[in-house]
MMTF fields as JSON, N, C-alpha, C and O atoms, coordinates in Angstrom:
{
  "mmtfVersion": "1.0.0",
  "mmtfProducer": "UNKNOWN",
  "numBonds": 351,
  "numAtoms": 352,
  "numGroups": 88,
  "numChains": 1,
  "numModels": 1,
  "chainsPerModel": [1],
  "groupsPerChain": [88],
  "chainIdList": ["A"],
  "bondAtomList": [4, 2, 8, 6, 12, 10, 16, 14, 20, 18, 24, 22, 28, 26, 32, 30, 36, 34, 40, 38, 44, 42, 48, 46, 52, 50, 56, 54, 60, 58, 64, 62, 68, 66, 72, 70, 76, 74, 80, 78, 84, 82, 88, 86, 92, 90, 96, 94, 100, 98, 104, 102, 108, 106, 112, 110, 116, 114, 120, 118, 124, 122, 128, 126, 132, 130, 136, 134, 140, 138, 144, 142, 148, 146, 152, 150, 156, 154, 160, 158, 164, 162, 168, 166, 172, 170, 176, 174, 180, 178, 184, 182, 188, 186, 192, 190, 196, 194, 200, 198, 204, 202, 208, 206, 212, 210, 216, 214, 220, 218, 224, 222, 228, 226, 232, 230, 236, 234, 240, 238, 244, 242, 248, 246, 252, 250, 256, 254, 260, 258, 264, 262, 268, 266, 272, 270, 276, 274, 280, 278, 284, 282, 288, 286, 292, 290, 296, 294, 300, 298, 304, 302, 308, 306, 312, 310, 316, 314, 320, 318, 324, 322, 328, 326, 332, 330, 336, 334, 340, 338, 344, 342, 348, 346],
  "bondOrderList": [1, 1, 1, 1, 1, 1, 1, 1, 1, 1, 1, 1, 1, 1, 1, 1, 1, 1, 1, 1, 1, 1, 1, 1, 1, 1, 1, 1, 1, 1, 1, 1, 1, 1, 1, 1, 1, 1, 1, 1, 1, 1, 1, 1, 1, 1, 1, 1, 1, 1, 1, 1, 1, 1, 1, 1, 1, 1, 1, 1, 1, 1, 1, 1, 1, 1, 1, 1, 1, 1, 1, 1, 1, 1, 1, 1, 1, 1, 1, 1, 1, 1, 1, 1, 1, 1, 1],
  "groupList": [{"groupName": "UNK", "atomNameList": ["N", "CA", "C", "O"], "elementList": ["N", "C", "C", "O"], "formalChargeList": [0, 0, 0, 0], "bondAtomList": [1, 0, 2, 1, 3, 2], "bondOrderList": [1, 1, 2], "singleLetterCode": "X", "chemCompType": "L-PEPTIDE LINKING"}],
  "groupTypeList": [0, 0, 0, 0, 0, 0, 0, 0, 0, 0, 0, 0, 0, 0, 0, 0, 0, 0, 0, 0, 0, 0, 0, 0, 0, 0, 0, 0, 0, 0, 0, 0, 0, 0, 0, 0, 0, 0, 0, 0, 0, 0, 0, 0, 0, 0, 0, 0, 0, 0, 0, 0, 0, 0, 0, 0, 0, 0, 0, 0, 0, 0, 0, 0, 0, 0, 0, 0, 0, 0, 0, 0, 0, 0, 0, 0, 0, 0, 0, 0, 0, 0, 0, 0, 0, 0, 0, 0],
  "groupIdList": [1, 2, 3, 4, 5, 6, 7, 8, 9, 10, 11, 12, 13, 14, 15, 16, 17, 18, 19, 20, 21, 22, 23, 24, 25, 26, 27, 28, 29, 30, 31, 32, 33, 34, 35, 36, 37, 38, 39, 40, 41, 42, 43, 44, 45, 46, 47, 48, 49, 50, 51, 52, 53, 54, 55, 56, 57, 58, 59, 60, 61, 62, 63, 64, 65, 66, 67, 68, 69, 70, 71, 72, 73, 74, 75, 76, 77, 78, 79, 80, 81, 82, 83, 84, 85, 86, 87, 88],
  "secStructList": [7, 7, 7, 1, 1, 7, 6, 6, 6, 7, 7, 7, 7, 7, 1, 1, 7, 1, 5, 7, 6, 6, 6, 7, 7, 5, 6, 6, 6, 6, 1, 1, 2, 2, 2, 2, 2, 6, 6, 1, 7, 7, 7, 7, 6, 6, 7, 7, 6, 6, 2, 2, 2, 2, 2, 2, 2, 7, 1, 1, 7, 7, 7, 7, 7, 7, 7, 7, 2, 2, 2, 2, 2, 2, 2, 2, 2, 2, 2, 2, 2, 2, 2, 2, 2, 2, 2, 7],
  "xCoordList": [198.971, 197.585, 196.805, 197.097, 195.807, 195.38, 193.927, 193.458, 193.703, 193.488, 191.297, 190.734, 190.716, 188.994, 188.36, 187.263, 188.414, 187.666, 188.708, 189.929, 187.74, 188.958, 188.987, 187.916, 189.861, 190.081, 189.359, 188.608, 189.567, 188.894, 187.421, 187.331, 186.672, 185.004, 184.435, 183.264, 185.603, 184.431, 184.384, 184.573, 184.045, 184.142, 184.013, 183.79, 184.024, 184.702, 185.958, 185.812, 187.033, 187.848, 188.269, 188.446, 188.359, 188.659, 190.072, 191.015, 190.345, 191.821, 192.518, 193.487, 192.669, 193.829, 193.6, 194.641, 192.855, 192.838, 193.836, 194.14, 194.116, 195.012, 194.556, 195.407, 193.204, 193.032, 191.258, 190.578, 191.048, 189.402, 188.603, 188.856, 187.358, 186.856, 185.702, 185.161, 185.632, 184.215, 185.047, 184.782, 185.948, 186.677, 187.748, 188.285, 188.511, 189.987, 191.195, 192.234, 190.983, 191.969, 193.001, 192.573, 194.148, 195.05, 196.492, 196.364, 196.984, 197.955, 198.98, 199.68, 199.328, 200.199, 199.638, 200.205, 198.785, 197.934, 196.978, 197.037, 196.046, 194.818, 194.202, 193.113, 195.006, 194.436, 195.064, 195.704, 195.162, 195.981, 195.28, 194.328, 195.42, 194.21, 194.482, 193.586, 195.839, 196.258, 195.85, 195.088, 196.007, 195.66, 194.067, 193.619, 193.052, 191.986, 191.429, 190.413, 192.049, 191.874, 192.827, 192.571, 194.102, 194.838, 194.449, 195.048, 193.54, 193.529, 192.178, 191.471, 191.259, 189.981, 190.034, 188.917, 190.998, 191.311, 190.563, 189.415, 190.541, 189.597, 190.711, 191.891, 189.947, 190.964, 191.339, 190.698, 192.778, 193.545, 192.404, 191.225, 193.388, 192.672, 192.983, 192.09, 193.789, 193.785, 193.036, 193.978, 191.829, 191.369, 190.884, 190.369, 191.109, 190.545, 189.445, 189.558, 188.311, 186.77, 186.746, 185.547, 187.254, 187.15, 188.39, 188.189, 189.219, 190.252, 190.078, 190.865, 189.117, 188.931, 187.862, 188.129, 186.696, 185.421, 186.516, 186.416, 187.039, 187.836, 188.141, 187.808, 189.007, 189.869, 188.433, 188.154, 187.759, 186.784, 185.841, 185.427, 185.476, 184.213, 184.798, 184.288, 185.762, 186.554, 185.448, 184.44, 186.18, 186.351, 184.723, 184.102, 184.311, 182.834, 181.739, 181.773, 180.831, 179.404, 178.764, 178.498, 178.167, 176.921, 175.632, 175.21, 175.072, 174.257, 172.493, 172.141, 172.065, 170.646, 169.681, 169.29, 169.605, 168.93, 167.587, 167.128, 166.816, 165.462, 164.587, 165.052, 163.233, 162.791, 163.108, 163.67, 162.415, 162.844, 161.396, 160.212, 162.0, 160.365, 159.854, 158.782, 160.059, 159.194, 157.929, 156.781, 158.148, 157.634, 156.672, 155.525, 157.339, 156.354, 155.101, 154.129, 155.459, 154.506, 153.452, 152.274, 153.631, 153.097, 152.085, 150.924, 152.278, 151.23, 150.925, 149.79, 150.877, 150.441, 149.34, 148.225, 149.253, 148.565, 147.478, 146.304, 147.939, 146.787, 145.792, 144.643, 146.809, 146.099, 144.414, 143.27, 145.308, 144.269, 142.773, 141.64, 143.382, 142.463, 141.379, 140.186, 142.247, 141.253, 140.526, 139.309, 140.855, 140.128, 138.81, 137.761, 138.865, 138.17, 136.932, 135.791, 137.511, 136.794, 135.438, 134.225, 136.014, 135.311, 134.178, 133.14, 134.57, 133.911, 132.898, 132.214, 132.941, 131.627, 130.757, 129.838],
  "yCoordList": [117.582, 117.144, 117.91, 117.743, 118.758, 119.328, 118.39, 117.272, 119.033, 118.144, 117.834, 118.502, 116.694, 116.846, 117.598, 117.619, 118.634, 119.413, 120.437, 120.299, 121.848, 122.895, 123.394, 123.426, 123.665, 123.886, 125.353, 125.537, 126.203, 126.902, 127.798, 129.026, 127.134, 127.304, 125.575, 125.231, 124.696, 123.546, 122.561, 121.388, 123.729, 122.909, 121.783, 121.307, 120.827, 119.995, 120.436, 121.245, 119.848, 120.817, 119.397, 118.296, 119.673, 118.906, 117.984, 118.542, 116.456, 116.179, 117.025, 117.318, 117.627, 118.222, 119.615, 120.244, 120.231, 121.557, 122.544, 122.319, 123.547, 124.139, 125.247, 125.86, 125.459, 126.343, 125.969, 125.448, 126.382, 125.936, 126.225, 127.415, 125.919, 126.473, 127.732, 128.71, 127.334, 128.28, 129.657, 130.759, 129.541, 130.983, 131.331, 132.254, 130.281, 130.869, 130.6, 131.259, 129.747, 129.298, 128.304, 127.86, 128.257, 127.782, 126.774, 126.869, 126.427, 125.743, 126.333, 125.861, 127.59, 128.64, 129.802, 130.087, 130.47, 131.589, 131.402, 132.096, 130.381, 130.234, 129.208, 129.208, 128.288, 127.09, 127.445, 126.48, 128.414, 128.757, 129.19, 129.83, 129.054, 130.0, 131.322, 132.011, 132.042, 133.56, 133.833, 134.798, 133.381, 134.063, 133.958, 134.674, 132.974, 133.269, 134.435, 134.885, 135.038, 136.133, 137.255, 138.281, 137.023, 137.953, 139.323, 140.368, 139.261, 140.934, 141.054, 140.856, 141.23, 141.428, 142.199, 142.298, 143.068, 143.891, 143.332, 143.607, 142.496, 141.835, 142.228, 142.501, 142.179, 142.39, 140.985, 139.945, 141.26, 139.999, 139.226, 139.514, 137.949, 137.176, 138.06, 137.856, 138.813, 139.354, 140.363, 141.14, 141.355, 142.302, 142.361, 141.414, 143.733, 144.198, 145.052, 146.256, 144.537, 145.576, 146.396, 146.476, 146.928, 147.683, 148.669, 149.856, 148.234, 149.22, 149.766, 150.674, 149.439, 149.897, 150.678, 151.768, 150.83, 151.401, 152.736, 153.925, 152.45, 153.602, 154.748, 155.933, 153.901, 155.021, 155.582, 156.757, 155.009, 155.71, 156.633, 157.622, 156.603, 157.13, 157.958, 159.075, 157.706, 158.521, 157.761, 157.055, 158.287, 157.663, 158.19, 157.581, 159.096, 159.695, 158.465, 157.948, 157.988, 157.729, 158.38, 159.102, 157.959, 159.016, 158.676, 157.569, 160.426, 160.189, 160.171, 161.297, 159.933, 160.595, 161.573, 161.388, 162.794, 163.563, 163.261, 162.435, 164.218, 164.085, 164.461, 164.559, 164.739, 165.689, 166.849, 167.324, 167.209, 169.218, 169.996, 169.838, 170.697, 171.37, 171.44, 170.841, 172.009, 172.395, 171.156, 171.496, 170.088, 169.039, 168.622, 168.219, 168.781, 168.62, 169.31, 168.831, 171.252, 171.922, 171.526, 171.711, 171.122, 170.961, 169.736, 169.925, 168.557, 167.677, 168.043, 167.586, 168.567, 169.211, 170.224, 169.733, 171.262, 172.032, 171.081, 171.1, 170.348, 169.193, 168.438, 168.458, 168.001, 166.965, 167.478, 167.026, 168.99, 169.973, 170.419, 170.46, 170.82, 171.242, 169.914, 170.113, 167.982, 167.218, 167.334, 167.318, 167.434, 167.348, 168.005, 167.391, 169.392, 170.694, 169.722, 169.429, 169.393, 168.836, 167.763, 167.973, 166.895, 165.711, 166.423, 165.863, 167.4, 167.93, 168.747, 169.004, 169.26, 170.029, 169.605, 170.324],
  "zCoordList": [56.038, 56.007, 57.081, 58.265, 56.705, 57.863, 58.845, 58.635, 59.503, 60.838, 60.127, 59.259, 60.908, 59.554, 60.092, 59.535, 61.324, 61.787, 61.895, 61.979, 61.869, 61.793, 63.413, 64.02, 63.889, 65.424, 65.594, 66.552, 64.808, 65.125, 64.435, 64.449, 64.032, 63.654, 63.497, 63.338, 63.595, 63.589, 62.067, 61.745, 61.478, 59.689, 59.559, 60.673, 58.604, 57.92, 56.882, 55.965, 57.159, 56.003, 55.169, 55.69, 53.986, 53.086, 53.134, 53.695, 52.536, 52.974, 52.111, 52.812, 51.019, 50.33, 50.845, 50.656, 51.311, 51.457, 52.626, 53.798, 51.825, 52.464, 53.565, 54.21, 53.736, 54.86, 54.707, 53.822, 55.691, 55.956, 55.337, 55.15, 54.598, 53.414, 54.267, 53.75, 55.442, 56.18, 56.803, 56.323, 57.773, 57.893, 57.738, 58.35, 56.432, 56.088, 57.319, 57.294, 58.199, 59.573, 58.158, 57.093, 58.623, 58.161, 58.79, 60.011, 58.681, 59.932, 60.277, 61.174, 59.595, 59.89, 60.536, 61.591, 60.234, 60.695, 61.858, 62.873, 61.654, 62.176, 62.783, 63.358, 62.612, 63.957, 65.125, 65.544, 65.838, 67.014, 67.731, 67.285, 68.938, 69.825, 69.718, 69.23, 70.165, 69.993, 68.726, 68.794, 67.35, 66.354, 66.067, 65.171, 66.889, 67.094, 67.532, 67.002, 68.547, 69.155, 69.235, 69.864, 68.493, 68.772, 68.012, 68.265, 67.185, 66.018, 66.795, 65.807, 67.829, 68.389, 69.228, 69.737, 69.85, 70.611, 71.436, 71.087, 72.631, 73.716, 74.763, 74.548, 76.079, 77.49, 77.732, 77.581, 78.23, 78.734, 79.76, 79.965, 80.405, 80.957, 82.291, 83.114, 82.683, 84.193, 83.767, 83.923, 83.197, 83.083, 84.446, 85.04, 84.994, 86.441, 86.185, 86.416, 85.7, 85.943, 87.087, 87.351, 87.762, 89.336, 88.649, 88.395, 88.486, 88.055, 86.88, 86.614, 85.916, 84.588, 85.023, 84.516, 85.716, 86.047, 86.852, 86.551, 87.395, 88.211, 87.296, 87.316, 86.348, 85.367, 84.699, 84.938, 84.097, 83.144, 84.201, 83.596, 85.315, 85.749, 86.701, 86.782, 87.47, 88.335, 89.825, 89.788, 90.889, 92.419, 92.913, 93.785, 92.385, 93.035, 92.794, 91.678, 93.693, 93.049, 93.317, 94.278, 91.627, 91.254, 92.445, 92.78, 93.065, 93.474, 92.995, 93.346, 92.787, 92.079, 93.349, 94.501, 92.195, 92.804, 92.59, 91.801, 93.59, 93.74, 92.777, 91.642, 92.967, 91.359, 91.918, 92.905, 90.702, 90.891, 91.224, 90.928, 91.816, 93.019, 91.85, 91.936, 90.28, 89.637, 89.564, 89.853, 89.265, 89.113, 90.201, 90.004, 91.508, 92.667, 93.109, 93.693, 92.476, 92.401, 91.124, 91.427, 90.037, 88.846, 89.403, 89.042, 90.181, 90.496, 91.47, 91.331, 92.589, 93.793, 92.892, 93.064, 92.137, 91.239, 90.695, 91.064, 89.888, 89.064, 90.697, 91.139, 90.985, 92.323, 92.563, 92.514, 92.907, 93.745, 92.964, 93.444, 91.18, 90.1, 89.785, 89.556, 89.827, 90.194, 91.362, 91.179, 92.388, 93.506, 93.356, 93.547, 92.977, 92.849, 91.718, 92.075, 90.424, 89.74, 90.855, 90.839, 91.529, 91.666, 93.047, 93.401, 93.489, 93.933, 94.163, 95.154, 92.599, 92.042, 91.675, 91.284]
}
């Protein structure tokens, strides 16, 4: 007899029914927590974010550079061509 709520989505499941009518959980397969999650490729419960950021990005932080002179000359140029403007 399976259980009137399905353990795992909630349902109502029917008394004769053999697996949940909303996501197919069953009492062999799918009322389980591991087989809830076991095909989801998810990180364990010890996942180390510090040690995973390590491997993927490597030991350097990124620094951000400054702009690029080109850019500094390009509004220094305008600044000056307004100025000139408001002045005539």
């Amino acid at each position: 007899m399976p259980p009137p709520l399905c353990p795992h989505c909630g349902a109502r499941i029917p008394a004769r029914a053999r697996c949940c009518p909303a996501c197919g959980s069953d009492e062999q397969t799918g009322w389980s927590e591991e087989t809830n999650t076991g095909g989801l490729d998810l990180p364990d419960e010890e996942f180390n974010y510090e040690e995973f950021v390590q491997e993927e990005f490597g030991g350097g932080r990124v620094r951000p550079k400054g702009i690029h002179w080109f850019w500094w000359l390009t509004a220094l140029i305008l600044a000056i061509l307004l100025l000139a403007m408001f002045l005539r």
